[in-house]
C-alpha positions in Angstrom: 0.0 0.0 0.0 1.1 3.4 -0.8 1.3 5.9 1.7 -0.5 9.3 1.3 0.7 12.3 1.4 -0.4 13.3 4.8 1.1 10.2 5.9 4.7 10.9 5.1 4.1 14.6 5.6 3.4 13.5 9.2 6.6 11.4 9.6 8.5 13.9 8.2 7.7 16.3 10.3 8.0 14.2 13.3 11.9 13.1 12.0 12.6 16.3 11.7 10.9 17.2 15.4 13.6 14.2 16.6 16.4 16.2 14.9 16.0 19.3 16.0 15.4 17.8 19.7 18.7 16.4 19.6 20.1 19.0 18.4 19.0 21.1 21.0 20.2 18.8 23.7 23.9 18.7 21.7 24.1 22.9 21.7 22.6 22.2 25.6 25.5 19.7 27.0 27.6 22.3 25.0 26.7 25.2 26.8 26.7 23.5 29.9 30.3 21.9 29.3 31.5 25.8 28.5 30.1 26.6 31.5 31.7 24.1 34.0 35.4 24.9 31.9 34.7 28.8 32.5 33.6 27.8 36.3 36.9 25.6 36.9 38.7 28.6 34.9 37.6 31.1 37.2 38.3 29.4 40.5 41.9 28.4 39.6 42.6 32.0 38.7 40.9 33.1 41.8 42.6 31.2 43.4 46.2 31.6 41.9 45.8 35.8 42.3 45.1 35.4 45.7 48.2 33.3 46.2 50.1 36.1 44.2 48.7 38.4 47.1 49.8 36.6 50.1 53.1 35.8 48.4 54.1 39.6 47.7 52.5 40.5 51.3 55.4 37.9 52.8 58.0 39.9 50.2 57.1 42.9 51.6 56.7 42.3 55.2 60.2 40.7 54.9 62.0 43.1 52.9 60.4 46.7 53.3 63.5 48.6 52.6 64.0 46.7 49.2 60.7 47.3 48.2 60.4 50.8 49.1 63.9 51.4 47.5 62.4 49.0 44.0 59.3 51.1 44.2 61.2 54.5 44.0 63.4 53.5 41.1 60.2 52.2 39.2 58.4 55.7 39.5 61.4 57.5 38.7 61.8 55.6 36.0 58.3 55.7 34.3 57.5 59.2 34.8 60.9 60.0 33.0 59.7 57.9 30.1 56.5 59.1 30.4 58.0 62.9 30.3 60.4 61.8 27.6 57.3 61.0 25.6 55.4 64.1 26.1 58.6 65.8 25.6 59.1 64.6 22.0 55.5 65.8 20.4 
């Protein structure tokens, strides 16, 4: 028997339903995949800049002279680059 065409309209529409539904739960495990990566990204940088802190807090607590001294000669030496610059236009 052949089908009608209200028959396989009917079946195509409902393989296509199935394809789009799984494509919508593929882009959906993506999303949520990103998300988890971004999540994990976030904490491990959070949590690396907040040992960067208490390491240069140690530096500094143990060598204030050296860091007021490396300080100094930073400044110095940015604002006369900085005033070389301006000089020059």
């Amino acid at each position: 028997m052949s089908q009608t065409v209200v028959e396989r309209t009917a079946e195509h529409i409902a393989e296509t339903t199935q394809q789009a539904c799984r494509a919508t739960n593929a882009v959906a495990d993506a999303i949520e995949e990103g998300v988890g990566a971004v999540r994990c990204a976030v904490k491990q940088s959070s949590d690396a800049a907040e040992e960067l802190w208490t390491d240069t807090t140690q530096r500094i607590q143990r060598n204030p002279a050296l860091t007021v001294a490396a300080t100094l000669a930073i400044g110095i030496t940015v604002g006369t680059l900085i005033g070389w610059m301006l000089k020059r236009r």
